[in-house]
Every structure is written in C-alpha cells, then in structure tokens.
Biopython code that builds the backbone (N, CA, C, O; Angstrom):
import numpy as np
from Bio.PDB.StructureBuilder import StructureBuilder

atoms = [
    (1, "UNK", "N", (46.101, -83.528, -28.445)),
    (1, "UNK", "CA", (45.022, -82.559, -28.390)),
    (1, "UNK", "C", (43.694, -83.245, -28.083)),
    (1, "UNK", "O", (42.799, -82.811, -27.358)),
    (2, "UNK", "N", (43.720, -84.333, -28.728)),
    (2, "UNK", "CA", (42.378, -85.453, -28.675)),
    (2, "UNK", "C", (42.040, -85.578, -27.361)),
    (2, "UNK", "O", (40.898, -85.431, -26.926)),
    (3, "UNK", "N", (43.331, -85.936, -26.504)),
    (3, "UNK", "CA", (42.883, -86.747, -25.539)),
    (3, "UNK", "C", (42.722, -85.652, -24.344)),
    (3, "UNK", "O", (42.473, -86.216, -23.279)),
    (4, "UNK", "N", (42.792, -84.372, -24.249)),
    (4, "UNK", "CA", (43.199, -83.096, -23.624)),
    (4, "UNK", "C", (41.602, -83.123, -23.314)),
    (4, "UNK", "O", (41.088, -83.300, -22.209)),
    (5, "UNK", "N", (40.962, -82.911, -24.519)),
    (5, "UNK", "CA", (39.371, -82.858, -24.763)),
    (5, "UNK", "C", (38.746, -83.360, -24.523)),
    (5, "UNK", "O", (37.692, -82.817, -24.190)),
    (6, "UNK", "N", (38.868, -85.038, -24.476)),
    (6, "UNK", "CA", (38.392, -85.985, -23.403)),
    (6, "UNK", "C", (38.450, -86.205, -21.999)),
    (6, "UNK", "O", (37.875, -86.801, -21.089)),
    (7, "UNK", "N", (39.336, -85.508, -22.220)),
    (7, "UNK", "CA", (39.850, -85.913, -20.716)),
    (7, "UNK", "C", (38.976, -84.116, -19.496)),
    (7, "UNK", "O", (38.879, -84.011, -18.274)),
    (8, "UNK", "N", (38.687, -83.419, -20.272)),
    (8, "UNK", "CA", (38.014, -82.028, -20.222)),
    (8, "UNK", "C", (36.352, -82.553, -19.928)),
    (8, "UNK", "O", (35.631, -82.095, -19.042)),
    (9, "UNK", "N", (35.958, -83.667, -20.954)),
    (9, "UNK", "CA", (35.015, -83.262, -21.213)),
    (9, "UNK", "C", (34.132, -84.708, -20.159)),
    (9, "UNK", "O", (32.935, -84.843, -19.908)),
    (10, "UNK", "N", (35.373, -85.615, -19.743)),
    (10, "UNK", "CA", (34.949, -86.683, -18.816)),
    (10, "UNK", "C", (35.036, -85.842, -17.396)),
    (10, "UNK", "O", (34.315, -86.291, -16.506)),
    (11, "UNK", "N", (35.828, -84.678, -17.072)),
    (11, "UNK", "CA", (35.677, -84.374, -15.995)),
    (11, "UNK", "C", (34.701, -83.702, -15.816)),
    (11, "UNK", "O", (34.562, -83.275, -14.669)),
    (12, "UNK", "N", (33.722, -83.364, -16.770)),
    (12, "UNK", "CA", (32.670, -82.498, -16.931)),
    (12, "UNK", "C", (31.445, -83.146, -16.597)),
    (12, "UNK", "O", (30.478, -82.834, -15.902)),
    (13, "UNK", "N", (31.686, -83.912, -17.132)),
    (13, "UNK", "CA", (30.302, -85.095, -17.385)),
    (13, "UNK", "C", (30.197, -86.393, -16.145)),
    (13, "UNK", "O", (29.390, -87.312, -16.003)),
    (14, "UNK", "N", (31.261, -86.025, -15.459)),
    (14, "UNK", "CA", (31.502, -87.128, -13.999)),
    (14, "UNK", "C", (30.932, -85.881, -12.898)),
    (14, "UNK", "O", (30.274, -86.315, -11.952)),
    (15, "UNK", "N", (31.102, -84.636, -12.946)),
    (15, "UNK", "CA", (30.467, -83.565, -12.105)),
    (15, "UNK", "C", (29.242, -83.407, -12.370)),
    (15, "UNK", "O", (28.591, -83.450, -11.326)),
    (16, "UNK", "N", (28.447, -83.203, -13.504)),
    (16, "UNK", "CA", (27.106, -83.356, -13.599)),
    (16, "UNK", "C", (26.688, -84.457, -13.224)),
    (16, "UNK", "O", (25.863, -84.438, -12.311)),
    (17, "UNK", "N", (27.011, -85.475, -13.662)),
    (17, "UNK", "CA", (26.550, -86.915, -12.891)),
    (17, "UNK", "C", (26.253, -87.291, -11.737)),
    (17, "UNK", "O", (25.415, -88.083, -11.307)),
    (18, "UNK", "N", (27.394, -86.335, -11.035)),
    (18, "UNK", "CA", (27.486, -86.391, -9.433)),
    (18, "UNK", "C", (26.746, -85.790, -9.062)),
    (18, "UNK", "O", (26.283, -86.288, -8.036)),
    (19, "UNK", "N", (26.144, -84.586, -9.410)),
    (19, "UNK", "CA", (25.347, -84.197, -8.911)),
    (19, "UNK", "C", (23.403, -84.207, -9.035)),
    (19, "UNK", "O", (22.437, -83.752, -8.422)),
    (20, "UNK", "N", (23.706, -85.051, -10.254)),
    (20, "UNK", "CA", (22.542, -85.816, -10.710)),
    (20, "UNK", "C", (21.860, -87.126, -9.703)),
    (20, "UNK", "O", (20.673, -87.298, -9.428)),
    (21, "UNK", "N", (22.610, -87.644, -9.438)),
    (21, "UNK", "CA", (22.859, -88.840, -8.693)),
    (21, "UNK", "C", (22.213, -88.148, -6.856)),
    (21, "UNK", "O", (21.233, -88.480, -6.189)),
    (22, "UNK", "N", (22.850, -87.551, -6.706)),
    (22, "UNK", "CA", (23.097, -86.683, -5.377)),
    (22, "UNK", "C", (21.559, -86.263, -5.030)),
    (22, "UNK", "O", (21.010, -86.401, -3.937)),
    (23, "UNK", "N", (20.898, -85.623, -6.428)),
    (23, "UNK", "CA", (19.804, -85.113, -5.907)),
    (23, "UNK", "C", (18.611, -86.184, -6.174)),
    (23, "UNK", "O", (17.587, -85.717, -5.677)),
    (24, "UNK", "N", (18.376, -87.385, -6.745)),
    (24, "UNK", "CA", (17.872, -88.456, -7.103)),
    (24, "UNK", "C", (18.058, -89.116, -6.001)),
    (24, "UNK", "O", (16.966, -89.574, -5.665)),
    (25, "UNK", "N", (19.227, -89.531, -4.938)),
    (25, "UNK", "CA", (19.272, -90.286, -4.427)),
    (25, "UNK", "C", (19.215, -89.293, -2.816)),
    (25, "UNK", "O", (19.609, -89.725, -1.733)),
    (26, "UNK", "N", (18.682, -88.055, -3.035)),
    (26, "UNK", "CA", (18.673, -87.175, -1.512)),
    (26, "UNK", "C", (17.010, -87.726, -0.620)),
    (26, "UNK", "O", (16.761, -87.625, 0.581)),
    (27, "UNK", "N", (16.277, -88.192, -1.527)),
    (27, "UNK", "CA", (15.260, -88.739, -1.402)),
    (27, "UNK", "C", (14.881, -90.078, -0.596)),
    (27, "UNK", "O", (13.930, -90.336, 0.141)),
    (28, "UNK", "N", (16.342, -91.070, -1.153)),
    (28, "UNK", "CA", (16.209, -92.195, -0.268)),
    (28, "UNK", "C", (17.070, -92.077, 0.676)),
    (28, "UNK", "O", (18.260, -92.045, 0.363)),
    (29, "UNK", "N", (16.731, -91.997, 1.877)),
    (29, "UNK", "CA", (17.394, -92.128, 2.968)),
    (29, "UNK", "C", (18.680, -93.421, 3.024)),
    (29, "UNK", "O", (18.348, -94.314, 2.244)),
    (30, "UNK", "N", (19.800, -93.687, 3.611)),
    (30, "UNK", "CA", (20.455, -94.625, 3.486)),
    (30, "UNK", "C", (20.968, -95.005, 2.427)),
    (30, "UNK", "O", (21.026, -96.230, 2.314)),
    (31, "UNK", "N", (21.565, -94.116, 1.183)),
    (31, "UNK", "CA", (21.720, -95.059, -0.128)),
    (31, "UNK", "C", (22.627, -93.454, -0.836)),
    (31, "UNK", "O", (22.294, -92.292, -1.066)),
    (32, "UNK", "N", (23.649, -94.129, -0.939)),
    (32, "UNK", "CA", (24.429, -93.214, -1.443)),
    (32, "UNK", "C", (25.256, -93.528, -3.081)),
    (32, "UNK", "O", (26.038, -94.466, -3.231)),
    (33, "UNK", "N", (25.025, -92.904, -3.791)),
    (33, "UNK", "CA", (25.828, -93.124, -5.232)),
    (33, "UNK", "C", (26.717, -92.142, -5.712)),
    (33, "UNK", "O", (26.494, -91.011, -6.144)),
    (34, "UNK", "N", (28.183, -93.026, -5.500)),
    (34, "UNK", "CA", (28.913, -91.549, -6.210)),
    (34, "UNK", "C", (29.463, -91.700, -7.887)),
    (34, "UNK", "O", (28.918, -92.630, -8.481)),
    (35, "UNK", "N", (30.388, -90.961, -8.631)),
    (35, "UNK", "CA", (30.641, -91.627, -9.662)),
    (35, "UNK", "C", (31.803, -91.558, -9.491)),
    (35, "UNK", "O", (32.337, -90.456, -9.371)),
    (36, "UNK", "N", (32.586, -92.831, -9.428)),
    (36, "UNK", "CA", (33.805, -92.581, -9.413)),
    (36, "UNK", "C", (34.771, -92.175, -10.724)),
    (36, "UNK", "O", (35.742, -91.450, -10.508)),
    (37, "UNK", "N", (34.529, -92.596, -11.935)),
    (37, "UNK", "CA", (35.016, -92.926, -12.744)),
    (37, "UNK", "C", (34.466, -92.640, -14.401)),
    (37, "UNK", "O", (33.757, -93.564, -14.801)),
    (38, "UNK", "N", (34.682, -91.513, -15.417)),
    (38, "UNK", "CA", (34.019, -91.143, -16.676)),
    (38, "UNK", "C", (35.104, -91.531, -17.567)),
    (38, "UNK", "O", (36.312, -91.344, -17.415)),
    (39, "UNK", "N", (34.241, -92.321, -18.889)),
    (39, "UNK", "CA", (35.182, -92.392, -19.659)),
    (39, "UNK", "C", (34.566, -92.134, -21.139)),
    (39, "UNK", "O", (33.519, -92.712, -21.429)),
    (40, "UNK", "N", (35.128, -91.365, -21.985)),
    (40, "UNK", "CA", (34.139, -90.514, -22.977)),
    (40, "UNK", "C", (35.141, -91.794, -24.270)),
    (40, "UNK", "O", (36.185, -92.439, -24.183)),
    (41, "UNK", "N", (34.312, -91.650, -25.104)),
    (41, "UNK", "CA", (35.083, -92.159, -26.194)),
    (41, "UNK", "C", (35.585, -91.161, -27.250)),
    (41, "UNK", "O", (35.162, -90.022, -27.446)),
    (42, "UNK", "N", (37.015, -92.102, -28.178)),
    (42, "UNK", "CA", (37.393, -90.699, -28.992)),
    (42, "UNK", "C", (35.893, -89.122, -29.621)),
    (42, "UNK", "O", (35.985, -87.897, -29.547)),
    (43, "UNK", "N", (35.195, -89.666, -29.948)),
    (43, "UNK", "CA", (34.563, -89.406, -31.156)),
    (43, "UNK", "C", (33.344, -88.713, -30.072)),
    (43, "UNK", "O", (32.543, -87.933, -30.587)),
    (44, "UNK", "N", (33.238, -88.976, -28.757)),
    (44, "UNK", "CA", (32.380, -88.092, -27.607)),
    (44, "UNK", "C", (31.109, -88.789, -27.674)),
    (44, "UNK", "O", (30.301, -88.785, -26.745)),
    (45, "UNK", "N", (30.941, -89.380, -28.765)),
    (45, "UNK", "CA", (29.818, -90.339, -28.632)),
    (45, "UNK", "C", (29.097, -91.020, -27.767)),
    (45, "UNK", "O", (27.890, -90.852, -27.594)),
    (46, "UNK", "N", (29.915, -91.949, -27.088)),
    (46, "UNK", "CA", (29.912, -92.948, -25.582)),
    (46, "UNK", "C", (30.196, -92.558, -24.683)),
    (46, "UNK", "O", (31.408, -92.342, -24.716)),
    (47, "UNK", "N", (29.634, -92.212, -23.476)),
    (47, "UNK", "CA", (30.385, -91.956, -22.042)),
    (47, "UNK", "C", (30.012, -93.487, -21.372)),
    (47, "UNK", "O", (29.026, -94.128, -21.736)),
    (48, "UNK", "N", (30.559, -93.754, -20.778)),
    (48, "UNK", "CA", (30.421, -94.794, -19.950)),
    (48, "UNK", "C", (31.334, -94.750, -18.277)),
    (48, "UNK", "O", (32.525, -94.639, -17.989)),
    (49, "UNK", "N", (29.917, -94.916, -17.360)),
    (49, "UNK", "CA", (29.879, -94.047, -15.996)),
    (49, "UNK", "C", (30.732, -95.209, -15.220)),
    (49, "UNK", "O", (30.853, -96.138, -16.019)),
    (50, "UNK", "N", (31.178, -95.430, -14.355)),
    (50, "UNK", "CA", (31.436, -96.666, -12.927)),
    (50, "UNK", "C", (30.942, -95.909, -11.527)),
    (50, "UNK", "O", (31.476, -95.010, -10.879)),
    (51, "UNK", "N", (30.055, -96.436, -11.386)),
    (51, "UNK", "CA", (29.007, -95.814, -9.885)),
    (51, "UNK", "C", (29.362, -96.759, -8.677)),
    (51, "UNK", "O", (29.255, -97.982, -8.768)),
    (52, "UNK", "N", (29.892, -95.964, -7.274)),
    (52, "UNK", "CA", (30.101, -97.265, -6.946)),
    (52, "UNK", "C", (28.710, -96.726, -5.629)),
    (52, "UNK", "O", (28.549, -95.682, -4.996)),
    (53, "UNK", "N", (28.170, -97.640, -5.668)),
    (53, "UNK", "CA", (26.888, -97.581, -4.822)),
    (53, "UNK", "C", (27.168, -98.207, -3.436)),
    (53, "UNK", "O", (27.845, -99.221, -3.269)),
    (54, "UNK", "N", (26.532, -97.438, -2.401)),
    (54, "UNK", "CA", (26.686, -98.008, -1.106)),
    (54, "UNK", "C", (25.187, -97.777, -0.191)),
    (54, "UNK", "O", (24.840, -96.605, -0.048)),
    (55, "UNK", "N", (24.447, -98.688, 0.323)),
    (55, "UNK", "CA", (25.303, -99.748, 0.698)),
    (55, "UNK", "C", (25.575, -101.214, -0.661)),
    (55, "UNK", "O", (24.701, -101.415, -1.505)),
    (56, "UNK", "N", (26.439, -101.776, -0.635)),
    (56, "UNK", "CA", (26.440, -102.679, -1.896)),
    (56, "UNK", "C", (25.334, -103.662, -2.169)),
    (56, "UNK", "O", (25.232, -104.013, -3.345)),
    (57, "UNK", "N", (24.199, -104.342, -1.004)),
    (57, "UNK", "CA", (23.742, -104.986, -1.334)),
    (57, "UNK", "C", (22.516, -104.452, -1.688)),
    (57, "UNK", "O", (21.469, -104.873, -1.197)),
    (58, "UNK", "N", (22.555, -103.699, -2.374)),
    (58, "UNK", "CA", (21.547, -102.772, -3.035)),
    (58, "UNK", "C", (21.929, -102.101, -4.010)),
    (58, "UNK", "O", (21.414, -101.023, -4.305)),
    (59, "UNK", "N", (23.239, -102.838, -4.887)),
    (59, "UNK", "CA", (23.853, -102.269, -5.746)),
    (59, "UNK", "C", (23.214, -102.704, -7.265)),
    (59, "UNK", "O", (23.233, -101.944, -8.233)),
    (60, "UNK", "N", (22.699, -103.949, -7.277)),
    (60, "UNK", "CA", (22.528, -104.413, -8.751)),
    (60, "UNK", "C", (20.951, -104.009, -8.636)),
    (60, "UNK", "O", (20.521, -103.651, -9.733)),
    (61, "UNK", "N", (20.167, -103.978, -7.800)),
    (61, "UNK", "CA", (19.063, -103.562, -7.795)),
    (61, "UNK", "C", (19.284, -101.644, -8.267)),
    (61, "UNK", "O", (18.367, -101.136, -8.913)),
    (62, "UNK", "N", (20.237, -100.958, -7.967)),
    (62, "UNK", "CA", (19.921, -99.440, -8.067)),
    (62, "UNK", "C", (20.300, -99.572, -9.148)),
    (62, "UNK", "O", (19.606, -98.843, -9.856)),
    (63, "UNK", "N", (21.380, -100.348, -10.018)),
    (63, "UNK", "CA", (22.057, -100.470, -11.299)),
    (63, "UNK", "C", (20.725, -100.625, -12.266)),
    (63, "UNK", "O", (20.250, -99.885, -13.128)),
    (64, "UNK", "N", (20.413, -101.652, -11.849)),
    (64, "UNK", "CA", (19.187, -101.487, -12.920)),
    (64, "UNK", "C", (17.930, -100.486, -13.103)),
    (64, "UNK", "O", (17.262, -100.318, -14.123)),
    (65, "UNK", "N", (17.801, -99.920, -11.950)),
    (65, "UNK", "CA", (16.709, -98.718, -11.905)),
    (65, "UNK", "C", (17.454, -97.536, -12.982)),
    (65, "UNK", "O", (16.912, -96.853, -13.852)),
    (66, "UNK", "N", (19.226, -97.599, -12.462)),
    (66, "UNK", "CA", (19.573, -96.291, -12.999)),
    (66, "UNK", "C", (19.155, -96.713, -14.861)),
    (66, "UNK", "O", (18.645, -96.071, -15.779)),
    (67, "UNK", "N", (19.784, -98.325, -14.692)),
    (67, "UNK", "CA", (19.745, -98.315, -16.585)),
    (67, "UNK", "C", (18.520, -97.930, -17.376)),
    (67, "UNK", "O", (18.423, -97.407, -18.487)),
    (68, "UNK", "N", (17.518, -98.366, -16.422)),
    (68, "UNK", "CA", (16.183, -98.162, -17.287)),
    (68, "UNK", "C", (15.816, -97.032, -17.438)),
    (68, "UNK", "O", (14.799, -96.818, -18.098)),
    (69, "UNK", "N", (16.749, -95.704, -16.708)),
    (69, "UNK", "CA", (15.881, -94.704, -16.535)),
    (69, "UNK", "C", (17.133, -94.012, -17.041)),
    (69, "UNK", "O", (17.474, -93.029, -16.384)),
    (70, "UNK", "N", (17.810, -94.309, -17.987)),
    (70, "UNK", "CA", (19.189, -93.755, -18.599)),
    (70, "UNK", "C", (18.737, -92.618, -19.826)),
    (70, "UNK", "O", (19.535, -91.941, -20.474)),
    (71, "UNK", "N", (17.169, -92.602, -19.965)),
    (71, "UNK", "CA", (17.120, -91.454, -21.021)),
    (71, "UNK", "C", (16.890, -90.419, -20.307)),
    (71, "UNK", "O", (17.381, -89.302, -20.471)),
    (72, "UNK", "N", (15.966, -90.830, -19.310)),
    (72, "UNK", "CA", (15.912, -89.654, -18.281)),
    (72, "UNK", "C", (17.128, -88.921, -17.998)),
    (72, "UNK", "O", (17.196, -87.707, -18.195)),
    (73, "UNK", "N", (18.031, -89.563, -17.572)),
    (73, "UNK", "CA", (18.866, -89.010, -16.955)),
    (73, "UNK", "C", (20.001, -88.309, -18.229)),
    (73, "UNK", "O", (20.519, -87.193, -18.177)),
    (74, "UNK", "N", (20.143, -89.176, -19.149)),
    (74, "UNK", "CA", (20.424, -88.335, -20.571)),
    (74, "UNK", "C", (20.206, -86.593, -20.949)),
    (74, "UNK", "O", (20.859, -85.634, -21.362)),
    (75, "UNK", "N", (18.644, -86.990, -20.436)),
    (75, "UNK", "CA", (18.086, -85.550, -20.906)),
    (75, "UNK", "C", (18.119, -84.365, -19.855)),
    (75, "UNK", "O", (18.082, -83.164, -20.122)),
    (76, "UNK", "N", (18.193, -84.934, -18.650)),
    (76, "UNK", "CA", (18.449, -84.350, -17.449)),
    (76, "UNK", "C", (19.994, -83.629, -17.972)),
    (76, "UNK", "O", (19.902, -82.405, -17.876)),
    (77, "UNK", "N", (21.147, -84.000, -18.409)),
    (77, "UNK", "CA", (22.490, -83.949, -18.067)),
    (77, "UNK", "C", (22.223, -83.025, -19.189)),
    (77, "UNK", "O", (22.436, -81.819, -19.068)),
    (78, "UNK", "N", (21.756, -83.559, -20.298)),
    (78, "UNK", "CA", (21.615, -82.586, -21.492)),
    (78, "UNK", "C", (21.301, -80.899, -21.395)),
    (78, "UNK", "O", (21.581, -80.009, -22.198)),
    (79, "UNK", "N", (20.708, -80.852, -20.274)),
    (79, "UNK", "CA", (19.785, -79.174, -20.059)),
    (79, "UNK", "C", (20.987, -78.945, -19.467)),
    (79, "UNK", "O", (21.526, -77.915, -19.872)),
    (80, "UNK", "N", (21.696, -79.665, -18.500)),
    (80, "UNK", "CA", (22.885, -78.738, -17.695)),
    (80, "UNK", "C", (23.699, -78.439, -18.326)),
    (80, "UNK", "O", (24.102, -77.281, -18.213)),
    (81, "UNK", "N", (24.528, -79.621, -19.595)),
    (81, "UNK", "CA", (25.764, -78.941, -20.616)),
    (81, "UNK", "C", (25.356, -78.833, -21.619)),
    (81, "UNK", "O", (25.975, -79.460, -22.479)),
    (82, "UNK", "N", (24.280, -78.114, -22.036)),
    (82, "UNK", "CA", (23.572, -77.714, -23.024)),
    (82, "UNK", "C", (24.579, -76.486, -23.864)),
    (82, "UNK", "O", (24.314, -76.275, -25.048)),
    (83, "UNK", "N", (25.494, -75.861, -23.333)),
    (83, "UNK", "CA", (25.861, -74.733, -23.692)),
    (83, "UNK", "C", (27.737, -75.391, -23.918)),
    (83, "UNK", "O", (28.423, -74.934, -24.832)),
    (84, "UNK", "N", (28.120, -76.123, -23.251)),
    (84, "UNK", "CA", (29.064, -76.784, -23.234)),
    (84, "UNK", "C", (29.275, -77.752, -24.218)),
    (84, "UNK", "O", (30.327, -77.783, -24.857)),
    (85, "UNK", "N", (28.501, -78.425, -24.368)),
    (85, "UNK", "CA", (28.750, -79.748, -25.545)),
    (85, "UNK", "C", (27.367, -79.196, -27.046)),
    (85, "UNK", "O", (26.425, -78.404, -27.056)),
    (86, "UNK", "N", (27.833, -79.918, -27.847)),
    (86, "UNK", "CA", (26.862, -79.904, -28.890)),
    (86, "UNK", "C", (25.483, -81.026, -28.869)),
    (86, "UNK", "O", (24.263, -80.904, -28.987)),
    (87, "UNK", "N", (26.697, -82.457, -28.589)),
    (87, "UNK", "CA", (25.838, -83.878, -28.950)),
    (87, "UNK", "C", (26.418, -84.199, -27.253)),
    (87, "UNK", "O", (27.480, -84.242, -26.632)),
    (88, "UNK", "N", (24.851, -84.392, -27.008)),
    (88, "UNK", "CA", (24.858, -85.206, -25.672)),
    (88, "UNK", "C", (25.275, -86.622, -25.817)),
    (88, "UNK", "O", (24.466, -87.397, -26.328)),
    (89, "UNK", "N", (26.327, -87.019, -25.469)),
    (89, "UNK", "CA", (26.910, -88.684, -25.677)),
    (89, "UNK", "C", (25.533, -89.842, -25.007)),
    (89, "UNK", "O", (24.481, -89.605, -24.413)),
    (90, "UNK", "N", (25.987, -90.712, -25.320)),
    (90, "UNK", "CA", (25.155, -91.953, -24.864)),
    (90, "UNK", "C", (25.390, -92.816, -23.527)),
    (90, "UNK", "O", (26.350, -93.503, -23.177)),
    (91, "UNK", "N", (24.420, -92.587, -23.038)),
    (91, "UNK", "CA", (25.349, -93.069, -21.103)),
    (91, "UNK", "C", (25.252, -94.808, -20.956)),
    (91, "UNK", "O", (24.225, -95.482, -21.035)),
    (92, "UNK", "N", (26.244, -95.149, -20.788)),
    (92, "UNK", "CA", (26.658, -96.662, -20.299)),
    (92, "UNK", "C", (26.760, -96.703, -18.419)),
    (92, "UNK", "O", (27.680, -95.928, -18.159)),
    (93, "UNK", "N", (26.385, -97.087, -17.529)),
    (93, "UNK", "CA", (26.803, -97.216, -16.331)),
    (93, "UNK", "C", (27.260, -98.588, -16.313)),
    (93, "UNK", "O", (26.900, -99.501, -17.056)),
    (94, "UNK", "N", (28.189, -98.619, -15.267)),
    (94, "UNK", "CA", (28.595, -100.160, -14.590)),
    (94, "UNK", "C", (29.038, -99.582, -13.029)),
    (94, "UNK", "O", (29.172, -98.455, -12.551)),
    (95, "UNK", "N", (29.160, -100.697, -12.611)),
    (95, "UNK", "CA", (29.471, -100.794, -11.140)),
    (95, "UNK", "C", (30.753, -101.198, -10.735)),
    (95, "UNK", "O", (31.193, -102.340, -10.868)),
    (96, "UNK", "N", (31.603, -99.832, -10.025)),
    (96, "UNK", "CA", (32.739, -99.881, -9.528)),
    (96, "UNK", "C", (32.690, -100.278, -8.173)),
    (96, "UNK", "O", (32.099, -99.664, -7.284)),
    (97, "UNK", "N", (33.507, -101.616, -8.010)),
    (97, "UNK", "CA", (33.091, -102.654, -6.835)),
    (97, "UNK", "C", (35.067, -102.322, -6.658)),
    (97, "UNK", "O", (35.651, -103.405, -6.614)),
    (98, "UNK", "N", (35.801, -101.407, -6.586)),
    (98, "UNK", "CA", (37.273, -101.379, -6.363)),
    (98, "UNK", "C", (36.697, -101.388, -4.988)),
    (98, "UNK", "O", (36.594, -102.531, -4.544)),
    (99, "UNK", "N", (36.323, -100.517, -4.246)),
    (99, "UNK", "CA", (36.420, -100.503, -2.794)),
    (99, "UNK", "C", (36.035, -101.766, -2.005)),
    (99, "UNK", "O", (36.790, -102.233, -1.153)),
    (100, "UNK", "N", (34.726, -102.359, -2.336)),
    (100, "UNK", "CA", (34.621, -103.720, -1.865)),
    (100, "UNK", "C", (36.181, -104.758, -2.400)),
    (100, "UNK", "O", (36.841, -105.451, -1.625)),
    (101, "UNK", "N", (36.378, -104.627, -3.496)),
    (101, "UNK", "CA", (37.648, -105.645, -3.529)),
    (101, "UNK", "C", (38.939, -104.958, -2.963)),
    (101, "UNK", "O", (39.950, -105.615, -3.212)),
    (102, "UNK", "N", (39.140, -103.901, -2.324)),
    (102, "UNK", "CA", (40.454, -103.244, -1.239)),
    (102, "UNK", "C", (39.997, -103.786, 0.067)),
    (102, "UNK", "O", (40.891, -103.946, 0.898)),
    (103, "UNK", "N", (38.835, -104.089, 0.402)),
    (103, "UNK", "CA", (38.366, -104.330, 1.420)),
    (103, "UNK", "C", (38.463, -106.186, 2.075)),
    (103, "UNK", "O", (38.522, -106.600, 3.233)),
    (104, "UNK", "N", (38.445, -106.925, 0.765)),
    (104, "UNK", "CA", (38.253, -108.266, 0.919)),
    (104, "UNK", "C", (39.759, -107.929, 0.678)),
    (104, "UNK", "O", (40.367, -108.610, 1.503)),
    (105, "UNK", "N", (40.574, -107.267, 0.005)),
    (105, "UNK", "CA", (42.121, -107.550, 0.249)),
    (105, "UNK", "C", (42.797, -107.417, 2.049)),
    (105, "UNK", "O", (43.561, -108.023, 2.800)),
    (106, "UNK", "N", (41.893, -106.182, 2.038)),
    (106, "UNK", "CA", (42.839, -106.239, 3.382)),
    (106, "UNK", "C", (42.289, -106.764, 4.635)),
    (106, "UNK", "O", (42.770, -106.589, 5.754)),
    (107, "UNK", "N", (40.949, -107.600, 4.257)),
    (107, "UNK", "CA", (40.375, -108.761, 5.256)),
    (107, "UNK", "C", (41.496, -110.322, 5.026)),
    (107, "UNK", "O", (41.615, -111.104, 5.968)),
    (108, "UNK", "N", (42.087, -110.525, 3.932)),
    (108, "UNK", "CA", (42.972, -111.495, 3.467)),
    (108, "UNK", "C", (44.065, -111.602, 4.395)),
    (108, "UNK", "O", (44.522, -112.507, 5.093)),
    (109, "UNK", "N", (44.479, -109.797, 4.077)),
    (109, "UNK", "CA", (45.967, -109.942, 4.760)),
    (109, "UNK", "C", (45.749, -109.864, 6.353)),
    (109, "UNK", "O", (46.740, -110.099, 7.045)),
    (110, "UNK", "N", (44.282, -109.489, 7.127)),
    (110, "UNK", "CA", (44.345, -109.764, 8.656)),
    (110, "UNK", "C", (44.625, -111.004, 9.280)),
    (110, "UNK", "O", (45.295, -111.145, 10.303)),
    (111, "UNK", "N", (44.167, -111.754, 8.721)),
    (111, "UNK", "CA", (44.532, -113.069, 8.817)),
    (111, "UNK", "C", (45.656, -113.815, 8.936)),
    (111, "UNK", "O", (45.578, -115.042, 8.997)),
]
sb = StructureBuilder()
sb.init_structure("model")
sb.init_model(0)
sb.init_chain("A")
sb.init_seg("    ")
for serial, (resi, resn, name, xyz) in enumerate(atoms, 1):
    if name == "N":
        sb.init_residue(resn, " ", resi, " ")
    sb.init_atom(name, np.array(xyz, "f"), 0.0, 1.0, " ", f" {name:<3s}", serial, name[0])
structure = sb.get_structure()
C-alpha cells in the first residue's frame, strides 16, 4: 500500500517539476531541463529530483542556480499540490548524466 502512494505521489511531483522547470527555463533560449527521475521517501518527507540538463556543459553551473533557489521552487510546487498533498516534502536535485554515459558507451563500441 506504502509503496502504491509513493509511487502516486513521485509521479505527481516529477509532473509539477516538469513543468516548473519548463517555464523557468522558457526564458533562456538554448537550455533545456527535464526531470527524468522522482524519488519520494517512505515517510513523503524527501523528494529527491535527477534533472538531466542539456546542453551538459552548462549542467553544474544550472545545478547550482537550481540548488540555491530550491525554496523558491519548494514554494512554487507547494501552490500547485496544495490541495493534493498536506506537507510539501523537501527537494534534493542531482544530475542524471545516464544519457551522456549511453552515449560514451556507444562511442566505445564504434570503434
């Protein structure tokens, strides 16, 4: 049942995100952030995001803009599932680099 609810409430919170992201980043031309990846903890407490940012070498630079500005965006997400959740969880981001490492895989195997 636990994990039904998590698993409900990460697909919830990866769609607001996305579209959080979407309209934050409609501004900079060239720079796209999606979220690939939500993971809520038992207790709903923790969400913790994996963004994979493109283009990449502008990835640890947007990583850190997003972290510093993680209450913002807290409170932002908060007004949208305001009616949905009780306790707005606590946002963690990291950087999902899977596609760059499918990419250096299958630069390996051209060779």
């Amino acid at each position: 049942m636990q994990e039904t609810r998590q698993a409900r409430i990460s697909r919830l919170l990866q769609k607001e995100l996305a579209q959080i992201f979407e309209g934050q980043t409609r501004q900079m031309h060239g720079v796209l952030v999606s979220v690939t990846r939500v993971r809520v903890s038992p207790d709903l407490s923790i969400c913790t995001a994996y963004l994979s940012i493109f283009p990449s070498e502008k990835a640890e630079e947007l990583l850190k803009n997003i972290q510093a500005n993680d209450k913002a965006i807290r409170f932002d997400l908060g007004r949208r599932v305001r009616n949905q959740l009780r306790i707005i969880p606590e946002l963690r981001f990291f950087i999902d680099d899977s596609l760059d490492y499918i990419d250096r895989i299958d630069e390996l195997l051209k060779k």
